[in-house]
C-alpha positions in Angstrom: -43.4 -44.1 87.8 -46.0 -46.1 89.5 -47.0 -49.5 89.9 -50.0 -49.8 87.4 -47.4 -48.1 85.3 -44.4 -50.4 85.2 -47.4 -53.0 84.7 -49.0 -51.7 81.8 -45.7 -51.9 79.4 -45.6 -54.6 77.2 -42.5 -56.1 78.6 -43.0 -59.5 76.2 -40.6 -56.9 73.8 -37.5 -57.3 76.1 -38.2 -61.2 76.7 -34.4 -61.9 74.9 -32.4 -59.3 77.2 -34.3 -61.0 80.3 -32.8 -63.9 79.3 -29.6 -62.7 78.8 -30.0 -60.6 82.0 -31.3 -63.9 83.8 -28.4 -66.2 82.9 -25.8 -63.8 83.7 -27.3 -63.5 87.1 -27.6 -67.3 87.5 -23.9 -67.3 86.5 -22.3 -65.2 88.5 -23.9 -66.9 91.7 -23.2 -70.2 90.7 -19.6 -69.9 90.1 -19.6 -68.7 93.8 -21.7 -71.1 95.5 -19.7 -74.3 92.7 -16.7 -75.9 94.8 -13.7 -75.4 92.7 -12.5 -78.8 91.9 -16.1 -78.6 89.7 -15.1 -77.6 86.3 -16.3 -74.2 85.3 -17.2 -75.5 81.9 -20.7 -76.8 82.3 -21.5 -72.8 82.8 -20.1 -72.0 79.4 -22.8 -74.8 78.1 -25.4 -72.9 80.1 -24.8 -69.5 78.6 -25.0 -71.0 75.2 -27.9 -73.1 75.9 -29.4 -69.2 77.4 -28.0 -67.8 73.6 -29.9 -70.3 71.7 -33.2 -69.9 73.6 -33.0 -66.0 73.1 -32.3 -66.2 69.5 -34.6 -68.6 69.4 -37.2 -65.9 70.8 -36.5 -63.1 68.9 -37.0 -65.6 65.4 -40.2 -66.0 66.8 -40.7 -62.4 67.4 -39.9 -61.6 63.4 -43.2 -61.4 62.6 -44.8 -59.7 65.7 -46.1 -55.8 64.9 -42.9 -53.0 66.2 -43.4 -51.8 69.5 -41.9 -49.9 72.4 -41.9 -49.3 75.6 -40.6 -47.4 78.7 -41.4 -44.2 76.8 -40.0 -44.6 73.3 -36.5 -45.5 75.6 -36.9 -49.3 74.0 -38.3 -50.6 70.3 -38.1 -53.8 69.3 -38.5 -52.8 65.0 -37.3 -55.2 62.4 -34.1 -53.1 62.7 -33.8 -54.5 66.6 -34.7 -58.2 65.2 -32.5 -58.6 62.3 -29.3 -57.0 64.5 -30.1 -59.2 66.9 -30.2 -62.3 65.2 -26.3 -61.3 63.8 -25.3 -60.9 67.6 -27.1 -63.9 68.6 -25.7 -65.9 66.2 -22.2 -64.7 66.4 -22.4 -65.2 70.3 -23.1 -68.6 70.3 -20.6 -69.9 67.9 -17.9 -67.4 70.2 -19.4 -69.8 73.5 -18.5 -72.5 71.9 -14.9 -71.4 71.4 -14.7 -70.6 75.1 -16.0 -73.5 76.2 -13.2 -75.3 74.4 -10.6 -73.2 75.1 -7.2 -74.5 76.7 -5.1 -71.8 78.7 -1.2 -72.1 77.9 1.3 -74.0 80.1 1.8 -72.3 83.8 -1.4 -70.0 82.9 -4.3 -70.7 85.2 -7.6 -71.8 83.5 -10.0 -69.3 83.3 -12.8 -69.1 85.6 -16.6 -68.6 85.3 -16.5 -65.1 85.2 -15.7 -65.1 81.1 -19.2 -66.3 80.5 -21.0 -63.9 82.7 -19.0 -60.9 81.5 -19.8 -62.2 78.1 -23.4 -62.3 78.6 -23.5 -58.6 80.0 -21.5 -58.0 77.0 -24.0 -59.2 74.7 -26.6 -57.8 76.4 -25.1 -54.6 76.4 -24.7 -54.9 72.5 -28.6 -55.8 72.1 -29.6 -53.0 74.0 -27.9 -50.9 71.7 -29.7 -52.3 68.7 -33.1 -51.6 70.6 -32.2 -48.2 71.9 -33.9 -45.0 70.9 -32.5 -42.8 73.0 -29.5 -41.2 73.3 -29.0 -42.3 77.1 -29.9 -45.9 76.3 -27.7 -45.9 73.5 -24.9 -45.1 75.9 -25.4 -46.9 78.8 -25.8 -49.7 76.3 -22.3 -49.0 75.0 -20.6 -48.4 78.1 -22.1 -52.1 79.0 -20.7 -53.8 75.7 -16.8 -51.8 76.5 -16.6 -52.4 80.0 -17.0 -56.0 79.9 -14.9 -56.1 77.0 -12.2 -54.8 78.7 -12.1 -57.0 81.2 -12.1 -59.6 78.5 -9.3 -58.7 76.8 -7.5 -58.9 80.0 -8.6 -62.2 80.9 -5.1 -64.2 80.5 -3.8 -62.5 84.0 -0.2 -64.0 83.9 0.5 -63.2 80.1 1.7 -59.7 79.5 -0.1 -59.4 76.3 -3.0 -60.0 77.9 -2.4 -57.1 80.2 -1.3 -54.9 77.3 -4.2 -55.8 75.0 -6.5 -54.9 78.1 -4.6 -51.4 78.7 -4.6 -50.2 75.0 -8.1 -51.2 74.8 -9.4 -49.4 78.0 -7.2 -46.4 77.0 -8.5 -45.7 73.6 -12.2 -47.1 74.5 -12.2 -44.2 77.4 -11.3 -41.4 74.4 -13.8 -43.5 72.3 -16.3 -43.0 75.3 -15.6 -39.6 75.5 -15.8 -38.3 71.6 -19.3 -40.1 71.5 -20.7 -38.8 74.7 -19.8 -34.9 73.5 -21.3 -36.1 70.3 -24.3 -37.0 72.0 -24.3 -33.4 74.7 -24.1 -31.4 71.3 -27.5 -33.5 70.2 -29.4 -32.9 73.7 -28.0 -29.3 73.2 -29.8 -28.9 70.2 -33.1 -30.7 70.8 -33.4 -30.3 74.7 -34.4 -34.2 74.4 -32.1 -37.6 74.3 -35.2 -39.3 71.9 -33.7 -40.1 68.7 -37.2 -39.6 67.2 -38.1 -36.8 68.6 -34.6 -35.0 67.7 -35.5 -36.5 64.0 -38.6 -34.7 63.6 -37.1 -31.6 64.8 -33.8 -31.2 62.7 -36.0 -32.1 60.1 -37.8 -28.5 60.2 -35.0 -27.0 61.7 -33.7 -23.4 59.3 -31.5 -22.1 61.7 -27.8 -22.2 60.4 -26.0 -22.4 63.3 -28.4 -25.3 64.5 -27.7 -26.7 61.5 -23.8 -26.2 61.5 -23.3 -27.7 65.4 -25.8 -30.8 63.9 -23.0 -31.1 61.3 -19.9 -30.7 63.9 -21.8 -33.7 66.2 -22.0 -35.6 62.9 -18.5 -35.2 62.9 -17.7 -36.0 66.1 -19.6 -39.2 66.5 -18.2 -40.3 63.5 -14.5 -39.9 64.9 -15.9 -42.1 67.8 -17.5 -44.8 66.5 -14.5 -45.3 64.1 -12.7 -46.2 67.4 -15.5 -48.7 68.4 -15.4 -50.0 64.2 -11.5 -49.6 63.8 -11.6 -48.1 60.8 -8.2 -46.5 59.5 -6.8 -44.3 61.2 -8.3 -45.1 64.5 -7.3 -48.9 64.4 -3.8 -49.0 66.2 -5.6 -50.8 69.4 -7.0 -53.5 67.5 -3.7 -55.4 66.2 -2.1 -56.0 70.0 -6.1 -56.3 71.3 -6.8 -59.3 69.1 -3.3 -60.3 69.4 -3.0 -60.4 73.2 -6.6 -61.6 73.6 -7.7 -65.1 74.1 -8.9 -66.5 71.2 -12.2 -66.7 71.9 -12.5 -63.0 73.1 -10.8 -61.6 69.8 -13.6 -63.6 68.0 -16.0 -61.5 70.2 -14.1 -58.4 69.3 -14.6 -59.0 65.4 -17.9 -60.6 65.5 -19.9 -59.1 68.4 -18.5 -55.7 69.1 -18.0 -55.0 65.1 -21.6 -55.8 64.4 -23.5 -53.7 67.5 -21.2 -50.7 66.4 -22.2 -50.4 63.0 -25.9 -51.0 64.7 -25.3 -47.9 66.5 -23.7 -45.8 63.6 -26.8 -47.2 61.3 -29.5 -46.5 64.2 -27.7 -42.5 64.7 -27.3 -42.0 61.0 -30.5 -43.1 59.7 -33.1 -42.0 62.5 -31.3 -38.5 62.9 -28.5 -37.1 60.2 -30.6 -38.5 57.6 -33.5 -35.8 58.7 -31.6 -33.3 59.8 -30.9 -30.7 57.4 -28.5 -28.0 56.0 -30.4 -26.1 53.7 -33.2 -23.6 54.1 -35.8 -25.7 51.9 -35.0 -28.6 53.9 -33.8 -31.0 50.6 -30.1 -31.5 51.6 -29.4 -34.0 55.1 -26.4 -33.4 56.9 -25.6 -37.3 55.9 -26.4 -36.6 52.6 -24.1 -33.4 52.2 -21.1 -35.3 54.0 -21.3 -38.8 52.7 -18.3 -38.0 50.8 -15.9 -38.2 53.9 -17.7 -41.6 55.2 -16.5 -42.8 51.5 -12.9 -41.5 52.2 -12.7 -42.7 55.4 -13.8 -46.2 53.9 -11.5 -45.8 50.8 -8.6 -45.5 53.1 -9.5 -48.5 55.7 -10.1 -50.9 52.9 -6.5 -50.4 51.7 -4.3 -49.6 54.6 -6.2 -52.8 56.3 -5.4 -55.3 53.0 -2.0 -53.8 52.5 -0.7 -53.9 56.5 -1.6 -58.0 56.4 0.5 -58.6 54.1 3.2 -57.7 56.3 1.7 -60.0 59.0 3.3 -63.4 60.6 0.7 -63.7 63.5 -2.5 -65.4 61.9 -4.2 -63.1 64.9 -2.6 -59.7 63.4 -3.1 -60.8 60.2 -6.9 -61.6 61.0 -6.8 -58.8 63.0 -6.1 -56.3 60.0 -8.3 -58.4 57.8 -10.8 -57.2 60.0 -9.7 -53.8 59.4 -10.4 -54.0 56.0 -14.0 -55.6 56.1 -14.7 -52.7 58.4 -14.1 -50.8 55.3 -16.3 -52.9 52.9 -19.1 -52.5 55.8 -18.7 -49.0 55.8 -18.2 -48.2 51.8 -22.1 -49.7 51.8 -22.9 -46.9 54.3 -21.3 -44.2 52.6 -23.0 -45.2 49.3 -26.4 -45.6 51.4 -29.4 -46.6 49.2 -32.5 -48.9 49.2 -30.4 -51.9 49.6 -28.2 -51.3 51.7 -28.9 -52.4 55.5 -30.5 -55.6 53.6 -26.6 -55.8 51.9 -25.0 -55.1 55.5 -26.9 -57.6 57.2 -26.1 -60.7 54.6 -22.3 -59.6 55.1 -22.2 -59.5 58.9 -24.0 -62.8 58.6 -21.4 -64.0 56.7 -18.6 -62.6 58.4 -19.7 -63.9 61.4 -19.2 -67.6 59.9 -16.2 -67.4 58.0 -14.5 -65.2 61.2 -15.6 -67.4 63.6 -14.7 -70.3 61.7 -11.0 -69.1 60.7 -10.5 -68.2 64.4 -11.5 -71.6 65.2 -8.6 -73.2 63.4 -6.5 -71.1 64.7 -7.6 -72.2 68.2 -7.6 -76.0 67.7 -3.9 -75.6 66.1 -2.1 -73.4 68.2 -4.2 -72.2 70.9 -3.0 -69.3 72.9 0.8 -69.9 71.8 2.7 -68.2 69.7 0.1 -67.8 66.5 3.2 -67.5 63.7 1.8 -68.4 60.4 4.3 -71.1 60.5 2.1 -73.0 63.1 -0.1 -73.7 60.1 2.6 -75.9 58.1 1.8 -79.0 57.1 -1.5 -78.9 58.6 -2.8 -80.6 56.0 -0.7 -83.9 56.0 -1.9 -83.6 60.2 -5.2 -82.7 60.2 -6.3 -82.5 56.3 -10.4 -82.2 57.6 -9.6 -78.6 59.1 -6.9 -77.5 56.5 -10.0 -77.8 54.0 -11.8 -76.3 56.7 -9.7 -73.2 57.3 -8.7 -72.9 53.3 -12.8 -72.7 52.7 -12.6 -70.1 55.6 -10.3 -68.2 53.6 -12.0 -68.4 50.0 -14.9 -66.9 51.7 -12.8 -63.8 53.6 -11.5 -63.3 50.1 -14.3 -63.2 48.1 -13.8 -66.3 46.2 -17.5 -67.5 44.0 -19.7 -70.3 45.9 -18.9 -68.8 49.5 -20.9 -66.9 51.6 -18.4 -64.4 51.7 -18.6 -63.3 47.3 -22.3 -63.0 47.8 -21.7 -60.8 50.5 -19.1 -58.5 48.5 -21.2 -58.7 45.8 -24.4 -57.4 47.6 -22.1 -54.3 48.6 -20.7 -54.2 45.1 -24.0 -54.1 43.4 -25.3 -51.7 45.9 -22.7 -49.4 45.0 -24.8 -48.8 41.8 -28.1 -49.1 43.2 -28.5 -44.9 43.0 -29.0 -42.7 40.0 -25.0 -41.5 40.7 -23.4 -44.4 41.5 -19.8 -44.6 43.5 -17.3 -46.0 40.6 -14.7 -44.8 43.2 -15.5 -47.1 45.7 -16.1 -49.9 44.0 -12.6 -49.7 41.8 -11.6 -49.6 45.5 -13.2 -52.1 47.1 -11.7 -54.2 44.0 -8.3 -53.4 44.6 -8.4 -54.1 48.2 -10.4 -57.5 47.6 -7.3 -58.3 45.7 -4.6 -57.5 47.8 -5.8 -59.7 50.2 -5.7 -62.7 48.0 -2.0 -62.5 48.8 -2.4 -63.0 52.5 -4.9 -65.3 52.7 -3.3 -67.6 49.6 0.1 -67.4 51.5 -1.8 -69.6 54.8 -3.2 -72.0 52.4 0.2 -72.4 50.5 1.8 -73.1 54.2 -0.9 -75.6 54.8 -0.9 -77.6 51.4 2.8 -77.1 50.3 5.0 -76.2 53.3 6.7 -79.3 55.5 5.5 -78.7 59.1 5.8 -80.2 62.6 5.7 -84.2 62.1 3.0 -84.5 65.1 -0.1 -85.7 65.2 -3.1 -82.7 66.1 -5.1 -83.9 69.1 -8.7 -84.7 68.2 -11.7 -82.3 68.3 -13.5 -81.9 71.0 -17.4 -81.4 70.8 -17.6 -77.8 71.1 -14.9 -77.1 68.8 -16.3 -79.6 66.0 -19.3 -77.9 66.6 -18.3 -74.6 66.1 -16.1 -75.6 63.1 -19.0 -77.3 61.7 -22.1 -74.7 61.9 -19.5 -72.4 60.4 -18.5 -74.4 57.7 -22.3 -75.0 56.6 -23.2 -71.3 57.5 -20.2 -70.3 54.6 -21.1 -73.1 52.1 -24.5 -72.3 51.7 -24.9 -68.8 52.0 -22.8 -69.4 49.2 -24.3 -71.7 47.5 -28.2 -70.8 48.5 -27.8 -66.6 49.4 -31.8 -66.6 48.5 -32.3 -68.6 51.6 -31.2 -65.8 53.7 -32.2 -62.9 51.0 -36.0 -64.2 51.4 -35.6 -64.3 54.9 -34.5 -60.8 55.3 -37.6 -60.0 52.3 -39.9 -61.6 53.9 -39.4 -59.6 57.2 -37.5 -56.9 57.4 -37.4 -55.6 53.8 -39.8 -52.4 54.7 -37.5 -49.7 54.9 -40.2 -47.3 56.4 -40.9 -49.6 59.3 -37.1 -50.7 59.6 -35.9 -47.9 61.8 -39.4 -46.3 62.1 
């Protein structure tokens, strides 16, 4: 590629990553150049400062036309934008949680290199939402695992730390694995890693055994991503990740990571398996003949995921298989994929990304990286009765409970459920029964909080990034709650053209 070339791209479509990309680099040399007795914090304030400016960016960029460059490699569609603005978002409020964090006693504090591993993180994730190309896709992927790896691991001196980081490299190197052979069986097919090209030629494609290996990679990087998504029963890393994490890197996990995987499964599943066919008149998709597994594997993590927190005294675990389940909700929408769907998916992650990041929060300011026993919540609200409301509207919200962000979210999915000719009664009795199971587990912290006899000590202040964090979350849950249509129009005015959405 020449110079008039590289020139000629529109590269205003990757101004976020550059920013990312930029700060990370700025980063990384100023934590080595910075004497140590300087505090490492004023970097974490930089790299949120960097978030803000690119999410700031790409709201700008809502409006512009779709483009791409570098060959079809990069687009920047209202599919990009909206993903984006969930990572973005959910990023920032994770910053602030890092910036405040407090290592244990005889732990040393963490050093700059959480924020620039963060931002390659996130930039790894954003690439993936942009990518339209198999190799993008992955090298976009293998950014967002490696660094959160090292994440996981970042408490050096606590042996759940180390375990959380060895589980999660273990089963995010077979994760790796399954997707890349899902991916070779694609490139065998097509002889091209464009995920538009290989849609317009599965779409005329007769050939039965074409169409049967299509089917097996549909398969395949299914089993993968469910790895990446920790949907049941590919979620035994997620409990001791979250759990052995710091607190601000299992927020991460759940946010961040969740919401660029089901970018990736919606960005594979849509642009290809929805064309691709398995009949000789070319009327039945490989996703539409097999959505019925996608609903079983969705049936199965809403209620394994509810019914295993119930069992839970780590708020962490407990969260940690809460997550599980909303993995489930997310992916019920997909298996029951319709006109409203993404536009449903998108209002939940938004949501989820408030109430998570605000529950996890709490859970910081009270008990930091210590033991996490739902004990440690008792008698918060005689302590600190601002964040026991705090954490119980948290809660409400993760359960579903009217006038949160969270029910509208639930009931976008619910109503979507219907929103075809045949709609899935199955899933939605499902998702019912799940949504009340966990009523249990998150009614049993508010009952320690309200009616349990706790610690008689007096909860340290809040610090600025914490109240921060705890406050944009507790407005984000109240009035997506309270004003959905806010977001709703948003998302109408925008990005509601499904044609243009993924092209």
């Amino acid at each position: 590629m020449d110079m008039d070339t590289l020139l000629s791209f529109n590269w205003s479509l990757m101004v976020p990553e550059f920013i990312i990309l930029a700060a990370a680099v700025l980063l990384s040399i100023l934590d080595l150049v910075m004497p140590r007795e300087i505090g490492r914090r004023v970097l974490g304030w930089f790299a949120f400062v960097s978030v803000l400016l690119a999410l700031a960016v790409v709201v700008g960029l809502t409006s512009a036309e779709a483009g791409s460059i570098l060959y079809d490699t990069f687009v920047l569609d209202a599919f990009a934008k909206a993903f984006k603005i969930v990572l973005l978002i959910g990023s920032a409020l994770v910053l602030l949680l890092a910036i405040d964090h407090q290592p244990s006693a005889g732990m040393k504090p963490y050093q700059g290199e959480f924020y620039y591993l963060f931002l390659t993180a996130l930039l790894g994730g954003m690439m993936m939402t942009s990518s339209a190309d198999l190799i993008t896709l992955f090298v976009g992927l293998e950014l967002l695992s490696v660094s959160s790896y090292i994440l996981a691991g970042m408490r050096k001196h606590s042996i759940k730390s180390t375990e959380a980081a060895m589980k999660y490299v273990v089963n995010g190197g077979i994760s790796t694995a399954i997707v890349l052979f899902a991916m070779s069986y694609l490139y065998g097919l097509g002889g091209t890693t464009n995920l538009y090209e290989l849609s317009n030629q599965f779409a005329i494609e007769t050939n039965e055994q074409y169409q049967y290996i299509a089917g097996l990679s549909f398969f395949i990087l299914l089993v993968g991503l469910s790895f990446k998504l920790a949907t049941v029963p590919f979620h035994m890393w997620a409990p001791d990740v979250y759990e052995g994490s710091p607190t601000p890197v299992t927020a991460f996990l759940s946010i961040v990571s969740k919401a660029a995987g089901f970018a990736l499964l919606l960005r594979m599943l849509v642009t290809v398996y929805m064309t691709a066919t398995v009949d000789s008149i070319g009327f039945l998709s490989i996703f539409t003949a097999n959505d019925q597994y996608i609903a079983v594997l969705a049936g199965i993590t809403m209620l394994v995921g509810n019914m295993i927190a119930l069992r839970q005294r780590s708020l962490k675990r407990m969260l940690a298989y809460s997550s599980i389940g909303h993995a489930g909700y997310l992916l019920a929408a997909v298996a029951a994929f319709g006109q409203y769907t993404i536009e449903a998916l998108w209002f939940y992650l938004i949501a989820y990304v408030f109430m998570v990041a605000g529950a996890l929060a709490i859970v910081q300011f009270v008990v930091g990286d210590k033991d996490d026993d739902v004990y440690a919540m008792a008698g918060l609200y005689k302590r600190a009765p601002w964040q026991a409301v705090s954490m119980t509207i948290f809660l409400l919200s993760l359960a579903g409970i009217p006038l949160t962000a969270g029910f509208i979210g639930k009931l976008n999915i619910f109503v979507s459920f219907f929103a075809k000719e045949n709609g899935n009664y199955i899933l939605a009795a499902i998702m019912l029964i799940a949504t009340i199971i966990s009523y249990v587990f998150y009614f049993n912290v508010m009952v320690h909080m309200f009616a349990r006899p706790g610690e008689k000590r007096r909860e340290s202040s809040l610090s600025l990034p914490m109240g921060l964090a705890i406050g944009f979350c507790l407005v984000g849950t109240l009035a997506l709650g309270l004003f959905p249509n806010v977001l709703l129009d948003f998302y109408q005015g925008n990005f509601a053209d499904m044609v243009n959405l993924l092209r």
